[in-house]
DRENDO-1510 file (C-alpha; in Angstrom, 1 decimal, always signed):
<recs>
REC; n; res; u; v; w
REC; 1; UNK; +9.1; +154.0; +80.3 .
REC; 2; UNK; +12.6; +155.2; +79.1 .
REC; 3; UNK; +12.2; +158.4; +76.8 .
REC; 4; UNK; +13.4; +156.4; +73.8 .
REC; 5; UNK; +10.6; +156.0; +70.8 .
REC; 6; UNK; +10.0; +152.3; +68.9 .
REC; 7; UNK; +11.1; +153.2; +64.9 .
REC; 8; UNK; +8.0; +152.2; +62.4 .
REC; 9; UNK; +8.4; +148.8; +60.7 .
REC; 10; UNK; +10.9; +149.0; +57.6 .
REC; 11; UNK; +7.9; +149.1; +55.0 .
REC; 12; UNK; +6.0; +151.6; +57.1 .
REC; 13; UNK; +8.6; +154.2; +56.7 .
REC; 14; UNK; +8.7; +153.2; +52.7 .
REC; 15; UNK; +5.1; +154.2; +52.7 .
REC; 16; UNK; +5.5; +156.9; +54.4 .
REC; 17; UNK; +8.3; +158.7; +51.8 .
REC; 18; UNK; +6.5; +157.2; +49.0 .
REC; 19; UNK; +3.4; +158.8; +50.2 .
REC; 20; UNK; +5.7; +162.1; +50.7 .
REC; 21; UNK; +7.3; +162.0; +46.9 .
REC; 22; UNK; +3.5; +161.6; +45.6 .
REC; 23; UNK; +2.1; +164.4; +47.7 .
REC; 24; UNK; +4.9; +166.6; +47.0 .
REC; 25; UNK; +5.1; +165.7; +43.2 .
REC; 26; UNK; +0.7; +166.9; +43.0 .
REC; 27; UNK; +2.0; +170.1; +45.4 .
REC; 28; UNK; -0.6; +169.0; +47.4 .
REC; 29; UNK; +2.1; +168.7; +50.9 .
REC; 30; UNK; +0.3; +168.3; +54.8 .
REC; 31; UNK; +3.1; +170.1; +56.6 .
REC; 32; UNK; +1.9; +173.7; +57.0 .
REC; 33; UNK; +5.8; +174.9; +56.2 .
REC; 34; UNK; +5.2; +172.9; +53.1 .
REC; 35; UNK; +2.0; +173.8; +52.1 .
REC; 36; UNK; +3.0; +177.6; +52.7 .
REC; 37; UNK; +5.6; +176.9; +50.4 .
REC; 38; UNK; +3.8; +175.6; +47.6 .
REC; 39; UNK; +1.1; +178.2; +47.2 .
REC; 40; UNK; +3.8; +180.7; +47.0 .
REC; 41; UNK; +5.4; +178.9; +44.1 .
REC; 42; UNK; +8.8; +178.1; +45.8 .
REC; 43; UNK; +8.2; +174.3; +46.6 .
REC; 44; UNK; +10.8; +172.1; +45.7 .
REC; 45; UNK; +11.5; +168.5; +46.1 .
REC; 46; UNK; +14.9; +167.4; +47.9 .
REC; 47; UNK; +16.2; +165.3; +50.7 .
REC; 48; UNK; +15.1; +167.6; +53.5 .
REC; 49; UNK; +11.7; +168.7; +52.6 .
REC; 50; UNK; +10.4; +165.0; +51.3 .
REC; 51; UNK; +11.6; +163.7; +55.2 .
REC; 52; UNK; +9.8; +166.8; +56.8 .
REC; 53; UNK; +6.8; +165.8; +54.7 .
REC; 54; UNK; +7.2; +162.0; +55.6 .
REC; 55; UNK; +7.5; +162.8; +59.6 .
REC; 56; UNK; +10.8; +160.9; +59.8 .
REC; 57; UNK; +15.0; +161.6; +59.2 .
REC; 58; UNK; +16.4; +163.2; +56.6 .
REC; 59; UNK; +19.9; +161.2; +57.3 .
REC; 60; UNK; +17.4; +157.7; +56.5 .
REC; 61; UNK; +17.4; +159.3; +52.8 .
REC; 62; UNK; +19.7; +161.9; +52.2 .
REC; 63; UNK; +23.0; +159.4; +52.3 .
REC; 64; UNK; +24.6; +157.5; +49.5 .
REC; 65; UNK; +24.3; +154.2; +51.3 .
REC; 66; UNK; +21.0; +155.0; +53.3 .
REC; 67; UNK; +18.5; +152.2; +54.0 .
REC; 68; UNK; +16.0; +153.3; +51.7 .
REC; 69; UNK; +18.0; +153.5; +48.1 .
REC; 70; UNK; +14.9; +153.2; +45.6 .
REC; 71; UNK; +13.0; +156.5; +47.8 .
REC; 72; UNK; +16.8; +158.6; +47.5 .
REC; 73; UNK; +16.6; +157.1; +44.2 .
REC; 74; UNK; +12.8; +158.7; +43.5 .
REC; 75; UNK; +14.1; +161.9; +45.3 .
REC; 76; UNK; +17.3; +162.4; +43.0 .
REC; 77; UNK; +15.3; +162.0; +39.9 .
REC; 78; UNK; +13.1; +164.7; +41.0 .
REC; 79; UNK; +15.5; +167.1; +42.0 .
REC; 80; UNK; +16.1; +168.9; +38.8 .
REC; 81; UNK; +19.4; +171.1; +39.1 .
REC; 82; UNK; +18.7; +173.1; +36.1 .
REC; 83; UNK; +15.1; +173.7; +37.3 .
REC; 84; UNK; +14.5; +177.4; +37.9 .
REC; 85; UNK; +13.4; +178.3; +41.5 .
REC; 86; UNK; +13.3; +181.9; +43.4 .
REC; 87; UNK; +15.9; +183.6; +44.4 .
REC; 88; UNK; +16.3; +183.7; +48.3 .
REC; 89; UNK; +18.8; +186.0; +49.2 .
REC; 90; UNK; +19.8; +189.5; +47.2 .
REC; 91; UNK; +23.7; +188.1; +46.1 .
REC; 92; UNK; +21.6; +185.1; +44.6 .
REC; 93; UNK; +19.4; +188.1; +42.3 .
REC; 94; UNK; +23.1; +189.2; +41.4 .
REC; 95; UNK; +24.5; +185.9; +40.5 .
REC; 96; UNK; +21.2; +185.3; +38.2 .
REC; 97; UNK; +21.0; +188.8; +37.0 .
REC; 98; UNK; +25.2; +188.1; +36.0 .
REC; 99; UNK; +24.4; +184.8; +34.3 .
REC; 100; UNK; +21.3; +186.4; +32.3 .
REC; 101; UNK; +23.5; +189.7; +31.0 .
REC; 102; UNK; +26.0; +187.1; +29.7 .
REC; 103; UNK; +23.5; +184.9; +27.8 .
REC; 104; UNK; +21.7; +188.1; +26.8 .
REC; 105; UNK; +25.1; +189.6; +25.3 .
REC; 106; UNK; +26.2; +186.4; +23.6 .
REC; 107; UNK; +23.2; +186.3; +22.0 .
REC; 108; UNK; +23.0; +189.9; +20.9 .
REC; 109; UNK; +27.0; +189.3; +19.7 .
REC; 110; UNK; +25.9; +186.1; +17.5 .
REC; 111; UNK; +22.5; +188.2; +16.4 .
REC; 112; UNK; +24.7; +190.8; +15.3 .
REC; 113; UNK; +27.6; +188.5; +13.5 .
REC; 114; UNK; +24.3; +187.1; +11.9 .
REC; 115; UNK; +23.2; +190.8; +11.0 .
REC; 116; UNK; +26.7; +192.0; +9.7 .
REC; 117; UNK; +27.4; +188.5; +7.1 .
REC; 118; UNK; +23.8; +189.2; +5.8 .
REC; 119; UNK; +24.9; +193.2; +5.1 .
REC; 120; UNK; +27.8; +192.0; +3.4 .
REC; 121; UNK; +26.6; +189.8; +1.4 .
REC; 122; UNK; +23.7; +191.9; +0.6 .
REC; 123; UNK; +26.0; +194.5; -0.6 .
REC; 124; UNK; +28.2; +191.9; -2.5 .
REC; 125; UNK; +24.8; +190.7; -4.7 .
REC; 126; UNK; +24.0; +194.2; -5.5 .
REC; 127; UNK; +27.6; +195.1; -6.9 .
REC; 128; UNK; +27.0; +191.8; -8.7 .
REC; 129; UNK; +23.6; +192.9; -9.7 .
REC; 130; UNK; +24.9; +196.4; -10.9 .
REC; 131; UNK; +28.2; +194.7; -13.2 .
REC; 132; UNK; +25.8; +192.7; -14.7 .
REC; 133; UNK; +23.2; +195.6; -15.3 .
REC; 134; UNK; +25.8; +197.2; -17.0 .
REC; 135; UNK; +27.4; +194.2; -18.9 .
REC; 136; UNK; +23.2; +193.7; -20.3 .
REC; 137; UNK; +23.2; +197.4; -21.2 .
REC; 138; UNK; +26.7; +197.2; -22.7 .
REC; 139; UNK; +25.7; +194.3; -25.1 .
REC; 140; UNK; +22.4; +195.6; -25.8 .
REC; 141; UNK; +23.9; +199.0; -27.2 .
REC; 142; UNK; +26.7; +196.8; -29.6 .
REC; 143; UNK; +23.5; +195.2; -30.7 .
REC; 144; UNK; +22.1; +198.6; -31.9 .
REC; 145; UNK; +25.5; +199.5; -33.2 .
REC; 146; UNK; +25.7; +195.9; -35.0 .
REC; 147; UNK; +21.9; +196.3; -36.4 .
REC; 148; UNK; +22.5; +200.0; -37.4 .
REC; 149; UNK; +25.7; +198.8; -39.3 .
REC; 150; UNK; +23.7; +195.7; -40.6 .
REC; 151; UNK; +21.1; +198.4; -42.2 .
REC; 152; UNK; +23.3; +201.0; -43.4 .
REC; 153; UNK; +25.2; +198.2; -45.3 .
REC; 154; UNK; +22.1; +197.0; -46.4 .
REC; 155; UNK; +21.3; +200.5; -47.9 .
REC; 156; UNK; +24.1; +200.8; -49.3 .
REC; 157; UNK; +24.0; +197.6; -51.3 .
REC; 158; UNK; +20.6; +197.9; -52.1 .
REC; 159; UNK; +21.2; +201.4; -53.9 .
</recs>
């Protein structure tokens, strides 16, 4: 026998990513790198780890125009690029630790422009607050003026 192996019918490798994308989408994987993976929380679902899962070539997947487009089309939809995963390597810690001090100080920066018009218009309200205290006591002192006038004419009339 030549050292060559037979490839699986077409729909036997289908079941087997299919299989692979359902395993790996419960965490539930049967390769031990896999499975080692998972319980430590870093398992993630891409090209290379649903063919190691499936027993069979990443390059039957992985490619634009592979042979099996509706698996690579299962696998891109699960590959979340915004997902958050653990860093692997210290300059990676850095990048993330970068990107979270920038979001951190924009936020603090709009919290504080947030603060500052508050304070201002705060302080704006209680200069209106105190004119128009002082335009009430104003007009409530001519009215004691005008009623003490009213009674002293009175008086006088009434003499």
């Amino acid at each position: 026998m030549s050292g060559s192996r037979k490839r699986p019918p077409r729909a036997v490798i289908e079941k087997d990513f299919d299989d692979a994308i359902d395993r790996l989408e419960k965490k539930k994987p049967k390769d031990p790198l896999l499975k080692r993976l998972a319980a430590e929380g870093r398992l993630q679902i891409n090209f290379s780890t649903v063919a190691k899962e499936a027993e069979h070539s990443r390059t039957l997947i992985a490619h634009s125009n592979c042979q099996y487009q509706s698996q690579r089309a299962r696998v891109l939809q699960l590959m979340r690029p915004g997902e958050v995963t653990a860093p692997r390597t210290a300059s990676e810690v850095i990048t993330r630790l970068r990107e979270d001090v920038a979001e951190l100080k924009s936020k603090l920066h709009a919290a504080l422009s947030g603060q500052t018009a508050h304070f201002l218009a705060r302080q704006r309200a209680e200069r209106e607050a105190e004119r128009w205290r002082k335009e009430a006591q104003r007009r409530e002192s001519l009215l004691k003026e005008r009623d003490k006038l009213h009674r002293v004419s009175q008086n006088k009339g009434g003499e």
